[in-house]
CHARMM internal coordinates of N, CA and C (Angstrom, degrees):
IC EDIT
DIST 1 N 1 CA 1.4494
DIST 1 CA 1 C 1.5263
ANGL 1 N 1 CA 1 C 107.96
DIST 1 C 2 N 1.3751
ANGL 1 CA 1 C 2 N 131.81
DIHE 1 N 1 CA 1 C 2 N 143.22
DIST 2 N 2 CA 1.2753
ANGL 1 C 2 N 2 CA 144.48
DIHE 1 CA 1 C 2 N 2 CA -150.59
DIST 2 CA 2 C 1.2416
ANGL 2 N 2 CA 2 C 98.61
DIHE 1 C 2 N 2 CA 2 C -156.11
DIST 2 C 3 N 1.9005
ANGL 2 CA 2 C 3 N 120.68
DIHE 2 N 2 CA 2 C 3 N 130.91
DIST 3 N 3 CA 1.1118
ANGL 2 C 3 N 3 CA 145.44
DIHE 2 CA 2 C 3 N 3 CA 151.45
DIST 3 CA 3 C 1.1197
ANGL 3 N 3 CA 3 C 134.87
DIHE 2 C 3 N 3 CA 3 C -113.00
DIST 3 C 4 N 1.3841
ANGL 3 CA 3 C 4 N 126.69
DIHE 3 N 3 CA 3 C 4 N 107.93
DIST 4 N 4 CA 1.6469
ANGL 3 C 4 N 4 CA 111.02
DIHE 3 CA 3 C 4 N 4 CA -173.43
DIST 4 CA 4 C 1.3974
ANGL 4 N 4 CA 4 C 128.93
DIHE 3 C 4 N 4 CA 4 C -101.23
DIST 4 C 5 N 1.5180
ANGL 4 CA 4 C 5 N 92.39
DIHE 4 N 4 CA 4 C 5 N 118.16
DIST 5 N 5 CA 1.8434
ANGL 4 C 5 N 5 CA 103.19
DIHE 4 CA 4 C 5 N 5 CA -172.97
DIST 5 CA 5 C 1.6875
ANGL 5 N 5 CA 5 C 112.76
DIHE 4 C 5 N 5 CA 5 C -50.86
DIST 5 C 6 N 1.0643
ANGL 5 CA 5 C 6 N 126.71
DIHE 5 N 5 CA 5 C 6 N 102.71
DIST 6 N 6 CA 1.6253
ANGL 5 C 6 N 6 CA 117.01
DIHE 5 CA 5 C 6 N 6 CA 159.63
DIST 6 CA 6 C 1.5094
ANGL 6 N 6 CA 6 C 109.84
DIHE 5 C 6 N 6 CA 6 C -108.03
DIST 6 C 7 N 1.9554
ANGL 6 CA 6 C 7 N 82.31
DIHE 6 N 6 CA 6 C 7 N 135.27
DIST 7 N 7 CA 1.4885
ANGL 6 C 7 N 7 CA 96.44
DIHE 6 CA 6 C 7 N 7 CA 149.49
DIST 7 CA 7 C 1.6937
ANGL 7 N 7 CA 7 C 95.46
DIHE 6 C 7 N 7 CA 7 C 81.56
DIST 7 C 8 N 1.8010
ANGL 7 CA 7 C 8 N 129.76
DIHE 7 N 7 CA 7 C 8 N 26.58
DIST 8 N 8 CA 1.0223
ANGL 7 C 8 N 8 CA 131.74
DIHE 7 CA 7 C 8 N 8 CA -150.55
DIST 8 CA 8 C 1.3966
ANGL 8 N 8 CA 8 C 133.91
DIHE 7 C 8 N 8 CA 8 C 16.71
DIST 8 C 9 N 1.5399
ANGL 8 CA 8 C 9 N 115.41
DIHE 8 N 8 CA 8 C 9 N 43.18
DIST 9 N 9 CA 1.5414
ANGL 8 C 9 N 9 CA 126.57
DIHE 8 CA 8 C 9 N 9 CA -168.38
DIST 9 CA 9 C 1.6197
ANGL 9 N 9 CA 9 C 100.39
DIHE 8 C 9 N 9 CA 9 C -110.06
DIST 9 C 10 N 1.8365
ANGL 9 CA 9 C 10 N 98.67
DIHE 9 N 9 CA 9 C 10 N 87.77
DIST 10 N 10 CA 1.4981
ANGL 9 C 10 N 10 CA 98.61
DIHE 9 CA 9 C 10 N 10 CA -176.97
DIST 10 CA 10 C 1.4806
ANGL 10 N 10 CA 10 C 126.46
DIHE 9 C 10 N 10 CA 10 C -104.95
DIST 10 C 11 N 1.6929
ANGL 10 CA 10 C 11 N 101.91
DIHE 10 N 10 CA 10 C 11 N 7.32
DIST 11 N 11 CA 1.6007
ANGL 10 C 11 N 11 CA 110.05
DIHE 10 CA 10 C 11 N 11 CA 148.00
DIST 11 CA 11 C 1.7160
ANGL 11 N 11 CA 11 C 114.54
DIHE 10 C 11 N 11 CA 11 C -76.00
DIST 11 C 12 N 1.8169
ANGL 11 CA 11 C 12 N 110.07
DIHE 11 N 11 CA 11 C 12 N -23.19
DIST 12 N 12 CA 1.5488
ANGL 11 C 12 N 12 CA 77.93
DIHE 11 CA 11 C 12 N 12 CA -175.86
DIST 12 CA 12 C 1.6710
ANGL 12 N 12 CA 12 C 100.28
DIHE 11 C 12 N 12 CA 12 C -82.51
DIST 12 C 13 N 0.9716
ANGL 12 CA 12 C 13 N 133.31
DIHE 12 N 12 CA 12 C 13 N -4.84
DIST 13 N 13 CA 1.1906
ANGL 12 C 13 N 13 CA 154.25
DIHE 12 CA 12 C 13 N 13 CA -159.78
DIST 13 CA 13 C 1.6322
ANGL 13 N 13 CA 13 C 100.44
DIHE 12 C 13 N 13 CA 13 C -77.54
DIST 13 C 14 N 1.0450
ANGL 13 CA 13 C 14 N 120.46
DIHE 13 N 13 CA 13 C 14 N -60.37
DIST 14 N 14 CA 1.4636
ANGL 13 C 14 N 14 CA 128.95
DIHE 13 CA 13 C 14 N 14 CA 171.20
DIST 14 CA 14 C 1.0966
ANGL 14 N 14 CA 14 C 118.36
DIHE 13 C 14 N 14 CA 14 C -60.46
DIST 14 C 15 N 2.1354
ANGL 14 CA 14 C 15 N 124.89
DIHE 14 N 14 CA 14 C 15 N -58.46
DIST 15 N 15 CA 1.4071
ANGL 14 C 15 N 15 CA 111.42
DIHE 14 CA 14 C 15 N 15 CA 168.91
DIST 15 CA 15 C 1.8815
ANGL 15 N 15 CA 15 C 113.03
DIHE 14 C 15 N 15 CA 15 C -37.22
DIST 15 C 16 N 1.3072
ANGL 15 CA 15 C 16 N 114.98
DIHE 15 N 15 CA 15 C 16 N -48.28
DIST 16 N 16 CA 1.3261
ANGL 15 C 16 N 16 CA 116.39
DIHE 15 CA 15 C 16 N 16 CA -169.03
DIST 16 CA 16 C 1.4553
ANGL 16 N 16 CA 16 C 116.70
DIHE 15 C 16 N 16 CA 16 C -49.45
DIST 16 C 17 N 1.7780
ANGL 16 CA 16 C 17 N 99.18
DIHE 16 N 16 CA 16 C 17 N -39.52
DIST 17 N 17 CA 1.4271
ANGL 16 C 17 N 17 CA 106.99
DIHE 16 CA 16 C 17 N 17 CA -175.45
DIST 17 CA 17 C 2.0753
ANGL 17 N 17 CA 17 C 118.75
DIHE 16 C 17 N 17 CA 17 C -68.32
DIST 17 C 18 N 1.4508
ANGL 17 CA 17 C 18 N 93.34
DIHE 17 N 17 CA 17 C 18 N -47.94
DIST 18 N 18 CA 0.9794
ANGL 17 C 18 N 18 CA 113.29
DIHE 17 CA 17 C 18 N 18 CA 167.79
DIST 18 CA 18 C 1.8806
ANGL 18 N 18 CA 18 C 118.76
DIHE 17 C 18 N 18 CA 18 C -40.11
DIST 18 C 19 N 1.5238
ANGL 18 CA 18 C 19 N 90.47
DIHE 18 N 18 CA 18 C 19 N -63.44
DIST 19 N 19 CA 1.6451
ANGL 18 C 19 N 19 CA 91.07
DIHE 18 CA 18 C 19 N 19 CA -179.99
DIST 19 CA 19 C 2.0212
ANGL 19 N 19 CA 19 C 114.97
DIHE 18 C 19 N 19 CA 19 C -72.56
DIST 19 C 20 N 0.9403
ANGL 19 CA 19 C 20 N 105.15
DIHE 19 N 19 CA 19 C 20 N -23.40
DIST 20 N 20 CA 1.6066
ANGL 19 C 20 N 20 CA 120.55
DIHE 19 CA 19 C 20 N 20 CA 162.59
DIST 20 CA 20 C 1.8763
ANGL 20 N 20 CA 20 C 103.18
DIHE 19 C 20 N 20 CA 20 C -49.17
DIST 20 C 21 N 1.3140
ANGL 20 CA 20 C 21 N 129.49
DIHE 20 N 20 CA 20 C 21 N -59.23
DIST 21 N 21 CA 0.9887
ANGL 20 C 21 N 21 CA 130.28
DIHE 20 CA 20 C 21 N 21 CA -164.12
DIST 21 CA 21 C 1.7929
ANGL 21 N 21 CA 21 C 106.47
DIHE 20 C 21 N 21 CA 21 C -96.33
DIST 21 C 22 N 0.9024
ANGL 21 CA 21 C 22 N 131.20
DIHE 21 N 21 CA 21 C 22 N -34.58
DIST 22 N 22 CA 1.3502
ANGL 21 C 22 N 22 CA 136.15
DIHE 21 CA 21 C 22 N 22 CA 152.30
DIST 22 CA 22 C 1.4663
ANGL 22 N 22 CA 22 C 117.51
DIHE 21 C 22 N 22 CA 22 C -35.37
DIST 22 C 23 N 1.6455
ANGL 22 CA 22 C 23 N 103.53
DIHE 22 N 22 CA 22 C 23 N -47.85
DIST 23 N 23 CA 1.5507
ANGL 22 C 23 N 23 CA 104.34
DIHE 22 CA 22 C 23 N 23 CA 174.71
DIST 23 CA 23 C 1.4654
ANGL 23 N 23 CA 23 C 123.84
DIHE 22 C 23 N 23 CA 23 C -82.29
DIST 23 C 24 N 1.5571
ANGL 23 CA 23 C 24 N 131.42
DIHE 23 N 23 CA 23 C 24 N -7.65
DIST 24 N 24 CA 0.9084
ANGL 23 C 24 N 24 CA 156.14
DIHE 23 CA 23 C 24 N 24 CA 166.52
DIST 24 CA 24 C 1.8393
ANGL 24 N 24 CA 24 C 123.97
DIHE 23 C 24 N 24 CA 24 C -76.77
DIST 24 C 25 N 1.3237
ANGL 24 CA 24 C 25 N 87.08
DIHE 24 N 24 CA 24 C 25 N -27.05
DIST 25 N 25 CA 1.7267
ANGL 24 C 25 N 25 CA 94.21
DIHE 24 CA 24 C 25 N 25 CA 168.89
DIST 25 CA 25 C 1.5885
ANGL 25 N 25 CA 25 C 107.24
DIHE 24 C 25 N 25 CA 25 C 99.36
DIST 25 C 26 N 1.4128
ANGL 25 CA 25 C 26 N 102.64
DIHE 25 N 25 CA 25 C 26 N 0.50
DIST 26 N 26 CA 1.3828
ANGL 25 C 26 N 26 CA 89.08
DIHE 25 CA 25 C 26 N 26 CA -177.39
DIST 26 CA 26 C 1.7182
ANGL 26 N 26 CA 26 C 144.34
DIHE 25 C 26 N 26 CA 26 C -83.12
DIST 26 C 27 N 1.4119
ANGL 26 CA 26 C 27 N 112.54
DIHE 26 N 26 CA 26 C 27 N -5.87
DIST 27 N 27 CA 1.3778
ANGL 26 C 27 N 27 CA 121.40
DIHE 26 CA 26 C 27 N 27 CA 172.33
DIST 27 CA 27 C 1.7107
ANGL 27 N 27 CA 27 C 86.77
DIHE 26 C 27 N 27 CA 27 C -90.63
DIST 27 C 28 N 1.2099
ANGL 27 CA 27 C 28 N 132.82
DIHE 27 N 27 CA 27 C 28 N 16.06
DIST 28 N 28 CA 1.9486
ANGL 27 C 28 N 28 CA 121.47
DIHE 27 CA 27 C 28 N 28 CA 172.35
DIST 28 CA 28 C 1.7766
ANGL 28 N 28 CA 28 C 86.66
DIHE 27 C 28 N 28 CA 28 C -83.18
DIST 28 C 29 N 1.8379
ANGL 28 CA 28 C 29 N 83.29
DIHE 28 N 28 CA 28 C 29 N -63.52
DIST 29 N 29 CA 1.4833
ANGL 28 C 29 N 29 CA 92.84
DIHE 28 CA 28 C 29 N 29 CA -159.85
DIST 29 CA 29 C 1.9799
ANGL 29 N 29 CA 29 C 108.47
DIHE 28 C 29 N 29 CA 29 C -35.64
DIST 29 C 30 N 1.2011
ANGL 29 CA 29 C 30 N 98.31
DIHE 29 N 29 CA 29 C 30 N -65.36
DIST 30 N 30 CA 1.6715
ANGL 29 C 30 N 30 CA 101.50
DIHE 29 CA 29 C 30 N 30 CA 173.28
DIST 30 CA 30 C 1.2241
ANGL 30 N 30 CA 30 C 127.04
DIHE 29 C 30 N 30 CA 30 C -18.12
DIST 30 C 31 N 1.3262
ANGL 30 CA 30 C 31 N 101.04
DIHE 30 N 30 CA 30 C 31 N -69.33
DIST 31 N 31 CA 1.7192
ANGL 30 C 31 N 31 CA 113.13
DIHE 30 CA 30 C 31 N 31 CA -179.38
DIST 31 CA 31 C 1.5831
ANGL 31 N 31 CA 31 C 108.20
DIHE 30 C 31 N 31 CA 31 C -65.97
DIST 31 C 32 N 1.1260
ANGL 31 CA 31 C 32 N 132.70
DIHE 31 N 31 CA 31 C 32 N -36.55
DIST 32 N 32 CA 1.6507
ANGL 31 C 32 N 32 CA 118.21
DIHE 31 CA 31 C 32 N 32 CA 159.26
DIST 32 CA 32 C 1.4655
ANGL 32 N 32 CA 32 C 110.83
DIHE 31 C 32 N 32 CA 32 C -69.03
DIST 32 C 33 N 1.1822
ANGL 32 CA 32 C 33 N 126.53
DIHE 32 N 32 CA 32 C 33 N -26.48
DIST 33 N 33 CA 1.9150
ANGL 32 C 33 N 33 CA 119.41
DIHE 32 CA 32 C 33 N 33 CA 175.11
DIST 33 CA 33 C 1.5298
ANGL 33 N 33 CA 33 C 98.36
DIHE 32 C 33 N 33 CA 33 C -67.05
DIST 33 C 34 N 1.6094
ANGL 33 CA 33 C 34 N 127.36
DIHE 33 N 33 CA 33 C 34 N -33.66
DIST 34 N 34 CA 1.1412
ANGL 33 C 34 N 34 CA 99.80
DIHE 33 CA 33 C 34 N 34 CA -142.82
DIST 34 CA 34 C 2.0122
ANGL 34 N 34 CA 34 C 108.90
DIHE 33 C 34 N 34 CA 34 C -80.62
DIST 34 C 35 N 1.1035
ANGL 34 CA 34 C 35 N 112.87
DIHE 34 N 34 CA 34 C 35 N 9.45
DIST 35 N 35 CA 1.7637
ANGL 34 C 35 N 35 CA 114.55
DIHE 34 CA 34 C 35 N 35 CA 178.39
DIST 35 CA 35 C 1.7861
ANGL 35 N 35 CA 35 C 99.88
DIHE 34 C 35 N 35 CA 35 C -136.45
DIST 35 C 36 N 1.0475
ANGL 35 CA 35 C 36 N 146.34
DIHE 35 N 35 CA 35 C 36 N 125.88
DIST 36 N 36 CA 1.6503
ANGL 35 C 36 N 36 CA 145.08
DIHE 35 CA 35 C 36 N 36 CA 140.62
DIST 36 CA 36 C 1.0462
ANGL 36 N 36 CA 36 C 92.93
DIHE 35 C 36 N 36 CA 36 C 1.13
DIST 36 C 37 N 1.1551
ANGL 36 CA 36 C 37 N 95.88
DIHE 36 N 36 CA 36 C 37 N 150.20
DIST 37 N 37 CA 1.8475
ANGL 36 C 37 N 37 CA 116.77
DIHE 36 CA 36 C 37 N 37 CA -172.67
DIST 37 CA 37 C 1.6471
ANGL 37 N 37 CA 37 C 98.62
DIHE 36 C 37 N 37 CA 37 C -149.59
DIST 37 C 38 N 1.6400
ANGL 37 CA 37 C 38 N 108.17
DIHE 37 N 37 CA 37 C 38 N 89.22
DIST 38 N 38 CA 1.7926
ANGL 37 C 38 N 38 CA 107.93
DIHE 37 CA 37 C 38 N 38 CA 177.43
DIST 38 CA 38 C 1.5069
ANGL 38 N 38 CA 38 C 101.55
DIHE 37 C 38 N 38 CA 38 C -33.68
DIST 38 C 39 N 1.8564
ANGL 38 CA 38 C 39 N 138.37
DIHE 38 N 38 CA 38 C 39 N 149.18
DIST 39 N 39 CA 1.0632
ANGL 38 C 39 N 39 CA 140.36
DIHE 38 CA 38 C 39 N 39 CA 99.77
DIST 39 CA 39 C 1.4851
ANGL 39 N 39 CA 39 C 116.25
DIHE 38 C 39 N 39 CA 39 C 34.95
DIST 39 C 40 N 1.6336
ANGL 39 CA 39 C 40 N 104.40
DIHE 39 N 39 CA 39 C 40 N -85.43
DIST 40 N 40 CA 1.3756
ANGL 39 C 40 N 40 CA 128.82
DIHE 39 CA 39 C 40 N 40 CA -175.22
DIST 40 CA 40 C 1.6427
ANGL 40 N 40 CA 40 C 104.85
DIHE 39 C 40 N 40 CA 40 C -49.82
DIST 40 C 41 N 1.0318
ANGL 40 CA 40 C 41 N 102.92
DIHE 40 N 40 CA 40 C 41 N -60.42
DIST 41 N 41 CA 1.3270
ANGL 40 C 41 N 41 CA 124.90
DIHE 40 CA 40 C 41 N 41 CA -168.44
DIST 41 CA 41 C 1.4394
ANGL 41 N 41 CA 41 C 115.17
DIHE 40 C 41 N 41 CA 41 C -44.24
DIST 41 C 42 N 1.7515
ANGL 41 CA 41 C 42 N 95.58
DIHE 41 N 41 CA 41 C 42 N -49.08
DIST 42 N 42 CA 1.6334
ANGL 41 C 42 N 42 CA 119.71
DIHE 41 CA 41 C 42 N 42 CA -169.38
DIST 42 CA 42 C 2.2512
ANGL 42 N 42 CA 42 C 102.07
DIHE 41 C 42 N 42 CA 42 C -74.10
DIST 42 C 43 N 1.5783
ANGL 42 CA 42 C 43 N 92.75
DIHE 42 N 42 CA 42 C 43 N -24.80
DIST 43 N 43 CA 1.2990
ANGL 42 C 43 N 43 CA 75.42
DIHE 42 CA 42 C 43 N 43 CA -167.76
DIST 43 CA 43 C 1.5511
ANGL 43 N 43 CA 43 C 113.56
DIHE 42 C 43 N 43 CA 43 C -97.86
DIST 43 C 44 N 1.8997
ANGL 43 CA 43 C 44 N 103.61
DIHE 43 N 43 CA 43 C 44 N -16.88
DIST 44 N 44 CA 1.7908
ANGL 43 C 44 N 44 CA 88.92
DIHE 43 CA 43 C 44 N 44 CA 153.95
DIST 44 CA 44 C 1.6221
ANGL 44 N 44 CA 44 C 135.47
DIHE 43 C 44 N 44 CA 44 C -66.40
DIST 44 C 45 N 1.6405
ANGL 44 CA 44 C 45 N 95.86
DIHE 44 N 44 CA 44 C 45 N -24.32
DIST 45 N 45 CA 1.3030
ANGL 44 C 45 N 45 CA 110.58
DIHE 44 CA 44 C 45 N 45 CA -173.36
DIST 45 CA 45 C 1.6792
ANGL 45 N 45 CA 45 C 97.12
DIHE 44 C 45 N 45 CA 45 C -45.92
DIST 45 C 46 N 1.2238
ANGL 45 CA 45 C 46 N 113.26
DIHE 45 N 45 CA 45 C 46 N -65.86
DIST 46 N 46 CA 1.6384
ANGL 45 C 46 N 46 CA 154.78
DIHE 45 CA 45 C 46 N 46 CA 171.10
DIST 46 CA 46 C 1.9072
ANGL 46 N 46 CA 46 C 101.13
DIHE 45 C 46 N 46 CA 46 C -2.79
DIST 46 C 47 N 1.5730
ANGL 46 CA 46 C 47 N 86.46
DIHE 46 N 46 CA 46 C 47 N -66.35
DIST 47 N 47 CA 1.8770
ANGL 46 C 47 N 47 CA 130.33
DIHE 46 CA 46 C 47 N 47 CA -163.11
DIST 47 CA 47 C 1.5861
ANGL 47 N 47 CA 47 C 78.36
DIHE 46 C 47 N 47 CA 47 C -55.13
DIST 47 C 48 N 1.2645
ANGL 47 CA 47 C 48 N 107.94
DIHE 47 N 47 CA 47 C 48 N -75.11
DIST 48 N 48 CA 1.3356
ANGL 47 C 48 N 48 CA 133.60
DIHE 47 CA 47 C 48 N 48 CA -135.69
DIST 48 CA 48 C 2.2768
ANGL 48 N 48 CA 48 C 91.02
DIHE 47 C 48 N 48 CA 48 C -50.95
DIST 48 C 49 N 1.4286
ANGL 48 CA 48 C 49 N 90.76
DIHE 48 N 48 CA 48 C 49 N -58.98
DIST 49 N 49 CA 1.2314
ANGL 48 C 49 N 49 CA 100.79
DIHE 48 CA 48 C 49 N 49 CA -176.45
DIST 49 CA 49 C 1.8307
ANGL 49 N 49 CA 49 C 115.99
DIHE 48 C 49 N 49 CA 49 C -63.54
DIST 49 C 50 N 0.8863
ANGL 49 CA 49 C 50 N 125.97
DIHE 49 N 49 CA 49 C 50 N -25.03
DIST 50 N 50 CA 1.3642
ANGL 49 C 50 N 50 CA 147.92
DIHE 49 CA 49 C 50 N 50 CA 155.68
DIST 50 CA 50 C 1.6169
ANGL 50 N 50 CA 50 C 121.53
DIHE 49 C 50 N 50 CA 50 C -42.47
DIST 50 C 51 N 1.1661
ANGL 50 CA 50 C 51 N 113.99
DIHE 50 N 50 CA 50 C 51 N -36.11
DIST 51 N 51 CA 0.9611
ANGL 50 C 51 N 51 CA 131.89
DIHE 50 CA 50 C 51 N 51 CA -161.43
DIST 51 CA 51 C 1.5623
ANGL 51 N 51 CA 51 C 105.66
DIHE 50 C 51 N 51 CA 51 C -114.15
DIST 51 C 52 N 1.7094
ANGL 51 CA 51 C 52 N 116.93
DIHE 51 N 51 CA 51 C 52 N -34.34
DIST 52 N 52 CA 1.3516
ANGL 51 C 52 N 52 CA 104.91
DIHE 51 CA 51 C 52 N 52 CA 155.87
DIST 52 CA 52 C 1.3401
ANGL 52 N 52 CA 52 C 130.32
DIHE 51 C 52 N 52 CA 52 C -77.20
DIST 52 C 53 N 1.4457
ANGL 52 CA 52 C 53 N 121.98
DIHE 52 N 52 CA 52 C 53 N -19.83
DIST 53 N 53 CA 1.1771
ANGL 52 C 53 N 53 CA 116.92
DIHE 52 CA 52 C 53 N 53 CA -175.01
DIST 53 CA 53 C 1.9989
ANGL 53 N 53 CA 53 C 104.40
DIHE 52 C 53 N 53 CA 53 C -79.93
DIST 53 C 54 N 1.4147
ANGL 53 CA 53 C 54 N 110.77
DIHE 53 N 53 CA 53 C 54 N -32.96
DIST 54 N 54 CA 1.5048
ANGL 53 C 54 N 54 CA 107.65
DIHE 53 CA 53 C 54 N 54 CA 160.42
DIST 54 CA 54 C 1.6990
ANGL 54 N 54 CA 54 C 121.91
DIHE 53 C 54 N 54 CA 54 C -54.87
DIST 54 C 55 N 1.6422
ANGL 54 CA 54 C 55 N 114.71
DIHE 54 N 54 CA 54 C 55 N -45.60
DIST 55 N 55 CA 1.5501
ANGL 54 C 55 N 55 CA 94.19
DIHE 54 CA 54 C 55 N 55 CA 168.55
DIST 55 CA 55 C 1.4560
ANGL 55 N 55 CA 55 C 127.30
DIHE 54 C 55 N 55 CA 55 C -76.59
DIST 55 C 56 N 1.8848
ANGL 55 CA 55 C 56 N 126.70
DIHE 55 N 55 CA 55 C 56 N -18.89
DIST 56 N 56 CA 1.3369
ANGL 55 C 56 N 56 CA 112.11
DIHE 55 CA 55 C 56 N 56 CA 145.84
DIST 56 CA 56 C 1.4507
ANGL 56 N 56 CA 56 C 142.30
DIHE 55 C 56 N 56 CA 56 C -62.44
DIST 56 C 57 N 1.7073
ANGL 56 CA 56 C 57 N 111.32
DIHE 56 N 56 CA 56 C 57 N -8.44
DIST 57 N 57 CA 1.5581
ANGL 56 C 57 N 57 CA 102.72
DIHE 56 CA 56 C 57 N 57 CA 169.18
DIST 57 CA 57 C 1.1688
ANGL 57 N 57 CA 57 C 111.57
DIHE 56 C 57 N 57 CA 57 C -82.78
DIST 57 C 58 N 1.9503
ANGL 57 CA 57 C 58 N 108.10
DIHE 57 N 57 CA 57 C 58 N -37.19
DIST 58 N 58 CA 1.7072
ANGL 57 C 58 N 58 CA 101.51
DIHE 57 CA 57 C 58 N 58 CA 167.97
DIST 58 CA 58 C 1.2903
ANGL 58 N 58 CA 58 C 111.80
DIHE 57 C 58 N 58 CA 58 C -52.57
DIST 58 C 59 N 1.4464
ANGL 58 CA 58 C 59 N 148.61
DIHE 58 N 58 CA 58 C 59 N -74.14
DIST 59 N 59 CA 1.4654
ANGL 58 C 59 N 59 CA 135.39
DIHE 58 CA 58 C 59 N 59 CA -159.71
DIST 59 CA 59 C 1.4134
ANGL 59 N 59 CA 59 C 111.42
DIHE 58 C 59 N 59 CA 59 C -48.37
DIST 59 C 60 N 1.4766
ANGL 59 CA 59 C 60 N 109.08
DIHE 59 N 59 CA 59 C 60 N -38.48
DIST 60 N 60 CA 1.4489
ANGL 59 C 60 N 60 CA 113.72
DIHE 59 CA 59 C 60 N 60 CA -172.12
DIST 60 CA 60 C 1.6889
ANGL 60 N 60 CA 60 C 115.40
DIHE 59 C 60 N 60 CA 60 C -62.44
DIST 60 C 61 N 1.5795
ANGL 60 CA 60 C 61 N 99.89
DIHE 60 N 60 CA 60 C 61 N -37.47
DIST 61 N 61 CA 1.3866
ANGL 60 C 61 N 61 CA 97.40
DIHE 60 CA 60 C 61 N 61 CA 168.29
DIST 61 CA 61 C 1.5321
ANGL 61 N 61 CA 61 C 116.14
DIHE 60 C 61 N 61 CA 61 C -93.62
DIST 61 C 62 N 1.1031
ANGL 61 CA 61 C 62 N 142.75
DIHE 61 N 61 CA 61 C 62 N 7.83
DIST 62 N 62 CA 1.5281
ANGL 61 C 62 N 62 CA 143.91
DIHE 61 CA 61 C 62 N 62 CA 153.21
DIST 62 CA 62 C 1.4257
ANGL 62 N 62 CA 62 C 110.18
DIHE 61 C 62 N 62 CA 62 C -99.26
DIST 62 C 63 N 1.3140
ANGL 62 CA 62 C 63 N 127.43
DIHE 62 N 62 CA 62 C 63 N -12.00
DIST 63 N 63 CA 1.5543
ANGL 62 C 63 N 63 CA 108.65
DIHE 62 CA 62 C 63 N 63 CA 131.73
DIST 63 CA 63 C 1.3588
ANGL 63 N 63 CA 63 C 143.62
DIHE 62 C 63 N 63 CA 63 C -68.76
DIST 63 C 64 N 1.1494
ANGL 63 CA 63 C 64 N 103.15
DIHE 63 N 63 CA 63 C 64 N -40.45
DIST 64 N 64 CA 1.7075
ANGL 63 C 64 N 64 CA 107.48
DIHE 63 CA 63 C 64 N 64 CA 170.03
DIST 64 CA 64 C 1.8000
ANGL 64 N 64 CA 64 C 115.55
DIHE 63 C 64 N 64 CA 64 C -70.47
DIST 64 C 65 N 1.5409
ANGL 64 CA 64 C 65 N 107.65
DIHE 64 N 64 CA 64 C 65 N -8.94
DIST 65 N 65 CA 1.5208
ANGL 64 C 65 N 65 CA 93.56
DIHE 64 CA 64 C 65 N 65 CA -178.25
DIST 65 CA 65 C 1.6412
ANGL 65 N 65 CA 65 C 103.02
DIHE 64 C 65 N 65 CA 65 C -107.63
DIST 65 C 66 N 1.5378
ANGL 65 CA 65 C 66 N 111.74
DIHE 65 N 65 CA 65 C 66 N 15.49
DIST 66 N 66 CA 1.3094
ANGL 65 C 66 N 66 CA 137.25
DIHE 65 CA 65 C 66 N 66 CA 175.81
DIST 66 CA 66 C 1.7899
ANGL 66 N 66 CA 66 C 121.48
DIHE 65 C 66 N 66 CA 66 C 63.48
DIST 66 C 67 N 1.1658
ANGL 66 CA 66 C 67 N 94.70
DIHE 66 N 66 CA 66 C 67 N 13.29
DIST 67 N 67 CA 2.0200
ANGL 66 C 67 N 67 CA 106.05
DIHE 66 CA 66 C 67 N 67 CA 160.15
DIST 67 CA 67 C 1.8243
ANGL 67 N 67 CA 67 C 113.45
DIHE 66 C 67 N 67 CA 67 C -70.45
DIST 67 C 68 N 0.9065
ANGL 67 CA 67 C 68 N 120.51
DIHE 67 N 67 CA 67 C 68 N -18.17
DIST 68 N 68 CA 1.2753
ANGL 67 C 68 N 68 CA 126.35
DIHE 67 CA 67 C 68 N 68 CA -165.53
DIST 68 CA 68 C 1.7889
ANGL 68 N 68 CA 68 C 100.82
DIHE 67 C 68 N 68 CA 68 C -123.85
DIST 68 C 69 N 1.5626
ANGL 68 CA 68 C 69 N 111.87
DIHE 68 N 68 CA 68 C 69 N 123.11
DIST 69 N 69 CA 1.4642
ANGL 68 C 69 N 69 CA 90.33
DIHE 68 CA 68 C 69 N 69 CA 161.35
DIST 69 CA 69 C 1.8761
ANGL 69 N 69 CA 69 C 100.10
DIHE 68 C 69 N 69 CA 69 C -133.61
DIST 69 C 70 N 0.8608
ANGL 69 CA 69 C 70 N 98.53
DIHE 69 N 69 CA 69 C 70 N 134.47
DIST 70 N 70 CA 1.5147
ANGL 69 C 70 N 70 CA 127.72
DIHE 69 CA 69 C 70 N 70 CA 179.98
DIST 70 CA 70 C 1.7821
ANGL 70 N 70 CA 70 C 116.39
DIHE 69 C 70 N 70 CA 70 C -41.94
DIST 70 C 71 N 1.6419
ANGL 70 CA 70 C 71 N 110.97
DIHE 70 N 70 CA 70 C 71 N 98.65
DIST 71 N 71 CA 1.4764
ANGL 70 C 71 N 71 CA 86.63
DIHE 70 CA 70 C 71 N 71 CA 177.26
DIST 71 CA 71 C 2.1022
ANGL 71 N 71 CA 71 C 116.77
DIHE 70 C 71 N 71 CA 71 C -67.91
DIST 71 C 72 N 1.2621
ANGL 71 CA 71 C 72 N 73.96
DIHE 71 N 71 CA 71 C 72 N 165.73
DIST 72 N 72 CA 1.8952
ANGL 71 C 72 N 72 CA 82.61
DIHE 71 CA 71 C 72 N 72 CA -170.08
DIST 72 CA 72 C 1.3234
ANGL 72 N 72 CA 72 C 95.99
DIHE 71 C 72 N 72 CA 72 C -146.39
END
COOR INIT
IC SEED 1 N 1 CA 1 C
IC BUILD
């Protein structure tokens, strides 16, 4: 990953870096490296997340075919 300092502006340089790696997943990855993570653990974690991203494509697609309307 590569940021290029211009104009010696190495705070904007850092937000950039910062949001570069944020979007990449990498302070997630961290914070799950930073303690053992049982097997077990890793594969409900896994389930768990699996299973939400299946009930947001369902709403997402029974909203858009307009059976579903979204509280807000």
């Amino acid at each position: 990953m590569q940021v290029v300092v211009r104009d010696n502006n190495v705070d904007q340089a850092l937000r950039a870096l910062k949001k570069k790696l944020q979007r990449e997943g990498v302070y997630r990855e961290m914070k799950l490296r930073r303690f053992y993570e049982k097997k077990s653990e890793k594969k409900a974690r896994e389930q768990a997340a699996a299973v939400r991203r299946a009930r947001k494509l369902e709403r997402k697609r029974l909203e858009r075919d307009g059976l579903f309307q979204a509280r807000r």
